[in-house]
LORO-311442 format. One record per residue (C-alpha): z, x, y. Coordinates in steps of 0.1 Angstrom, whole numbers, padded with zeros to 4 digits, always signed. Layout:
BEGIN
ZXY ...
***
This chain:
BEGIN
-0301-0323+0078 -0268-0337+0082 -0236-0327+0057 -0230-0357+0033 -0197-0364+0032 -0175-0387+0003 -0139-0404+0015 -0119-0410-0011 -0087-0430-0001 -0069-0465-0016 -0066-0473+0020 -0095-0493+0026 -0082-0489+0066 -0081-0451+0063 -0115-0447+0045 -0130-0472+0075 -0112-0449+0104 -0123-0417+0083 -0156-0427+0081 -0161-0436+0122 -0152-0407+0127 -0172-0385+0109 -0202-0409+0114 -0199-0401+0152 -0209-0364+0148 -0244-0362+0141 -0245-0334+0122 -0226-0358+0092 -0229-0386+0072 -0204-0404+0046 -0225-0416+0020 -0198-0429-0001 -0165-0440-0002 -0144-0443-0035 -0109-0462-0034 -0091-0438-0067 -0096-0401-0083 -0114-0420-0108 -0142-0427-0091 -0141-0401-0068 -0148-0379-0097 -0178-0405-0111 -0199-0406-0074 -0194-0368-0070 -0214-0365-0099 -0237-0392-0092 -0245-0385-0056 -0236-0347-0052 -0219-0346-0014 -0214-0316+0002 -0177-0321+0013 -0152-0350+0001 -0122-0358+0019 -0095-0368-0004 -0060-0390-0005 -0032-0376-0027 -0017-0406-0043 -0037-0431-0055 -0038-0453-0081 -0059-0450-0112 -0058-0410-0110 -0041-0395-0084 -0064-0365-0057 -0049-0336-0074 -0062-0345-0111 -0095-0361-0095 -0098-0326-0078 -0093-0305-0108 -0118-0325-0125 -0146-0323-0097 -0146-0288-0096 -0147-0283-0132 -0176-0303-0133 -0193-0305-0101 -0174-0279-0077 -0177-0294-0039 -0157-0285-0010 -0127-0304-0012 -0102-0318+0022 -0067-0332+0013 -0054-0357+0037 -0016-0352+0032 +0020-0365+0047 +0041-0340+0067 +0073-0343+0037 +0087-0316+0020 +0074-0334-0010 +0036-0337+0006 +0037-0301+0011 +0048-0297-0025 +0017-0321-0036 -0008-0304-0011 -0001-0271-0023 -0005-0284-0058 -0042-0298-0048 -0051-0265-0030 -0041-0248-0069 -0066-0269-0085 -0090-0261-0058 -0095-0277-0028 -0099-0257+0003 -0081-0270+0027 -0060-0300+0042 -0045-0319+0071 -0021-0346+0083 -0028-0383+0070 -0015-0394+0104 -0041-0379+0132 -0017-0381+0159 +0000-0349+0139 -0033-0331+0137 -0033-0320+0176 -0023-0335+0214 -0041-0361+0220 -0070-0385+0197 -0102-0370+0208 -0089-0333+0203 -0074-0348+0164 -0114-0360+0160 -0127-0327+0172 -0107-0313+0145 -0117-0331+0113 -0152-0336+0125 -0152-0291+0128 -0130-0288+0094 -0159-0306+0072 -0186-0288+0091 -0169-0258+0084 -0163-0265+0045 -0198-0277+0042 -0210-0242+0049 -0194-0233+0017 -0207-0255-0006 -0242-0232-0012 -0214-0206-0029 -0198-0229-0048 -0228-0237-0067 -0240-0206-0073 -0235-0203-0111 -0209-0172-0118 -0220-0151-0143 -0205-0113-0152 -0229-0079-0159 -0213-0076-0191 -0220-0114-0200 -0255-0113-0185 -0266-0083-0204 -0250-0092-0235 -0272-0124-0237 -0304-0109-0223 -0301-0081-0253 -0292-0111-0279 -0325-0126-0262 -0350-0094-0267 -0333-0094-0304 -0342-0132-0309 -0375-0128-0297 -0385-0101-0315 -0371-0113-0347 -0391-0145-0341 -0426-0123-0339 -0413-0103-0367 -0399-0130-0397 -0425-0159-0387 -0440-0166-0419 -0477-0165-0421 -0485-0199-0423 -0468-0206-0391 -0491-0180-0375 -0520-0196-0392 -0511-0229-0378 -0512-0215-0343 -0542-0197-0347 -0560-0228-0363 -0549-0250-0329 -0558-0224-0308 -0593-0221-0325 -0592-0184-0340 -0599-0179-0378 -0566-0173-0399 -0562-0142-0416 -0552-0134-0448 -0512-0131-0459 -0516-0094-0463 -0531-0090-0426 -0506-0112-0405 -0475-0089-0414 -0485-0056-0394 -0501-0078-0367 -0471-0094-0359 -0450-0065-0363 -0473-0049-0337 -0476-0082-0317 -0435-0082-0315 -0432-0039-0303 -0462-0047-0271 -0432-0075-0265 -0419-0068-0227 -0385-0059-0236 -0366-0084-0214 -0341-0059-0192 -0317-0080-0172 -0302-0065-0140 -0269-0052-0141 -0246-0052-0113 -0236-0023-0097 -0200-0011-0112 -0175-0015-0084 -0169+0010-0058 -0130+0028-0061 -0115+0028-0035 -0099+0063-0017 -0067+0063-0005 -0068+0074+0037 -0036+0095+0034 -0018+0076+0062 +0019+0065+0065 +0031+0032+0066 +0059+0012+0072 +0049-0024+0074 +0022-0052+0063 +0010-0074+0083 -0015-0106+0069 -0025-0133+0092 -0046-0162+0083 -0054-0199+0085 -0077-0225+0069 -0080-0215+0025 -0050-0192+0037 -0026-0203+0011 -0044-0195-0019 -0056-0158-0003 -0018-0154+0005 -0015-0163-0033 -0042-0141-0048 -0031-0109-0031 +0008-0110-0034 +0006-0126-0069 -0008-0092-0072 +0019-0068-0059 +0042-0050-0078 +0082-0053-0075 +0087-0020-0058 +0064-0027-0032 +0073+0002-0006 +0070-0024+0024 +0081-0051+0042 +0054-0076+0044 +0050-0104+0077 +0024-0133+0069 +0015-0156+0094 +0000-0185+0079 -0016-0215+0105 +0005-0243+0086 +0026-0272+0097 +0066-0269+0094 +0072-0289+0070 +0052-0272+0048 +0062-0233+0048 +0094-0234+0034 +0081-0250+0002 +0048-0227+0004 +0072-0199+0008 +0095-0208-0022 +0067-0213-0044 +0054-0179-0033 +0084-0166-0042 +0086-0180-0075 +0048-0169-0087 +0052-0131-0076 +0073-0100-0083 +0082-0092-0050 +0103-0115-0029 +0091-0141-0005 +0114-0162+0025 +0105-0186+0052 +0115-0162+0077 +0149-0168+0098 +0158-0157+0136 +0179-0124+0123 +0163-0114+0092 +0163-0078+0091 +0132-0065+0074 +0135-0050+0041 +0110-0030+0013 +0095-0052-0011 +0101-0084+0008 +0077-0109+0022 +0085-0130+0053 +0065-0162+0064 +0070-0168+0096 +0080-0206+0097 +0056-0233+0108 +0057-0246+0145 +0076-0217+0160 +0063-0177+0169 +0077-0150+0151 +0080-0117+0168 +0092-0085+0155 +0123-0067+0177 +0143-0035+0173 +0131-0002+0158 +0115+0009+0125 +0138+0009+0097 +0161-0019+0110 +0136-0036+0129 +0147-0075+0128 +0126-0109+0134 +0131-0127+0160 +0118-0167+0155 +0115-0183+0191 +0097-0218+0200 +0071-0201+0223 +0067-0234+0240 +0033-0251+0245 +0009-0228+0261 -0001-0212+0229 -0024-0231+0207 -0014-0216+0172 +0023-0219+0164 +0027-0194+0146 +0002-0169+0163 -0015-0145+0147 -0018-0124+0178 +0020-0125+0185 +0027-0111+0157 +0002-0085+0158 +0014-0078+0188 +0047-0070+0187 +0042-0051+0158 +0022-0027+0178 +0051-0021+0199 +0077-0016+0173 +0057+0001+0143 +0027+0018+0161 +0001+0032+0141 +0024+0025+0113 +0010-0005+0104 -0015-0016+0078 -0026-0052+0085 -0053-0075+0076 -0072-0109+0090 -0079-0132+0061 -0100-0162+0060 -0098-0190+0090 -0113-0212+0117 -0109-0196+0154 -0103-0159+0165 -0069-0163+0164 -0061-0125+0156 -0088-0109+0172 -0061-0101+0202 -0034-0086+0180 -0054-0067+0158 -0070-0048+0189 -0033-0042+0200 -0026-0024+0166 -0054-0007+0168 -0049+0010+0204 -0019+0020+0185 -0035+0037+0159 -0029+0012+0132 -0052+0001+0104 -0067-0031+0102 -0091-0045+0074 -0107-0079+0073 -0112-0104+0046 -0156-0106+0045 -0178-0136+0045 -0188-0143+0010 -0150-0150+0000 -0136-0164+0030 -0136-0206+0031 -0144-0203+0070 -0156-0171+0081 -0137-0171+0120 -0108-0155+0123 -0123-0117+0101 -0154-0123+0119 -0138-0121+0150 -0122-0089+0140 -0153-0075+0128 -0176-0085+0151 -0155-0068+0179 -0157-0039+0159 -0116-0038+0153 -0116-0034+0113 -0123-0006+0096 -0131-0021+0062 -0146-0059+0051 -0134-0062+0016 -0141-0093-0011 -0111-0115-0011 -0101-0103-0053 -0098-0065-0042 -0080-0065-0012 -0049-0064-0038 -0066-0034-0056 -0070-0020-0019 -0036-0024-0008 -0023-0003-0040 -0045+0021-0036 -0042+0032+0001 -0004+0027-0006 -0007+0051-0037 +0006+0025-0061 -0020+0026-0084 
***
């Protein structure tokens, strides 16, 4: 069955080019197109796709309030077409907060090389995002919640039996064609009726395993990731307290224009520090480097004063920046010294680098499938039997201050 698909643009052109393109793939359809957030927001409702593709500015109501909306009501795999500005970034960024999952460039010759590689790409993102839609309508509900309302249930129930008055009883004895008995003779019947109830015992989760620290030394962190990067970036570091012991490199798959402002707004939501990284900057304890769209960042020197080096890397590589360059030179410097992690992303990019730091004795965890937007990158990792532990995307935090012996 193919993935429906909703295009949301003012741009009666760009919804038309949009929607020729995905139509071309046979595994999607576009069974609507909506020209403001207002509407968007209506035909999500009405006709329930399982991706939409969505402009930022627009006129009526904007992407970013017509995706906060949609996922309060309706929650659907969202893609943000954006502009390569400072100020698109800032926008982007914004949608991504209220919930989308992932983006790319309004203009396609920006997505890759050449056209048919820039189709190939958005025709594989909405594939990709489809595949999470059967988790984001799964209703989310906690143990203590769940129990709580299945006790006030068994309570309601068996007050029911217990304080119906007897002429109700009667009545429903009459329909169902059994004599009524007397006043006196319905009390300890229904009393009796409500204690051979089935006491209703809803399943409660299992409480969370703790995590044990491994007793091994570190002396840097290393995160790589790509597509729904940005807000597991987010989630873990928002999470980190100020005397964090390490120096922390994230490479995040993300155009140029947009890491400096991702990187400032990191820095301004967490307690520890957080740069676009610069050719030079000597790493330091408790600070965060993201290594700068469009260009490599490698790691040079020795432990304690190792510094980054941020080179072009030219065009044979198809990530810039690499995971796996990263990784790698890491390896070199840091050894098994290193505790690093694949988060959620398209590709394998990773896989490469991670195997590097392991042959060096280095741990390396991935991100597993459940909270991952696209399932590639960590599965990679796992699959070739590189990480030593999957964890769920809202403990990897917990993890971190654990094995670090923060917490």
């Amino acid at each position: 069955m193919a993935v429906k698909v909703l295009v949301v643009d003012d741009s009666s052109f760009f919804r038309r080019r949009v929607s020729e393109i995905l139509n071309a793939d046979p595994r999607l359809e576009v069974v609507g197109n909506a020209i403001n957030g207002k509407e968007a927001v209506e035909m999500a409702a009405r006709i329930q796709p399982d991706v939409i593709t969505m402009d930022i500015e627009m006129p009526v109501m904007d992407g970013i309030t017509a995706v906060r909306e949609i996922m309060q009501a309706n929650p659907t795999p969202i893609l943000m077409f954006s502009s390569l500005t400072h100020e698109g970034a800032k926008a982007t960024l914004d949608a991504l907060d209220a919930g989308a999952l992932d983006f790319l460039p309004k203009k396609f010759e920006d997505i890759a090389r050449n056209r048919d590689e820039a189709i190939s790409q958005l025709q594989k993102r909405v594939t990709e995002l489809a595949r999470k839609r059967v988790f984001m309508r799964r209703p989310v509900r906690s143990a203590m919640s769940a129990t709580a309302a299945g006790r006030e249930s068994s309570l309601d129930s068996s007050r029911e039996s217990t304080r119906a008055p007897a002429s109700a009883l009667s009545a429903r004895n009459t329909l169902a064609g059994r004599s009524v008995p007397s006043k006196e003779s319905v009390k300890p019947v229904a009393q009796l009726s409500a204690l051979r109830q089935p006491v209703a015992r809803p399943a409660v989760a299992k409480p969370a395993a703790r995590f044990k620290a491994s007793g091994k030394k570190y002396q840097l962190m290393a995160i790589g990731t790509s597509t729904g990067g940005p807000v597991a970036l987010q989630k873990i570091l928002t999470a980190l307290p100020a005397n964090f012991p390490l120096p922390i490199v994230l490479i995040q798959h993300m155009p140029a224009t947009f890491t400096a402002a991702f990187a400032a707004r990191l820095d301004n939501l967490c307690k520890i520090g957080v740069k676009e990284a610069q050719d030079g900057d000597v790493l330091k304890p408790g600070m965060a480097y993201l290594a700068p769209g469009g260009m490599q960042m490698m790691l040079d020197g020795r432990p304690g004063s190792a510094r980054l080096r941020i080179i072009d890397g030219g065009d044979r590589m198809n990530y810039k920046p690499c995971v796996d360059v990263t990784f790698g030179s890491a390896a070199k410097i840091y050894h098994d010294k290193v505790l690093s992690m694949v988060l959620t992303g398209m590709g394998a990019d990773g896989r490469e680098g991670a195997r590097m730091l392991k042959s060096s004795g280095a741990t390396i965890w991935a991100q597993d499938e459940d909270s991952c937007v696209v399932y590639g990158m960590p599965q990679a990792v796992a699959k070739a039997g590189i990480s030593s532990e999957d964890l769920p995307l809202e403990r990897i935090a917990e993890r971190i201050t654990v094995e670090l012996g923060l917490a």
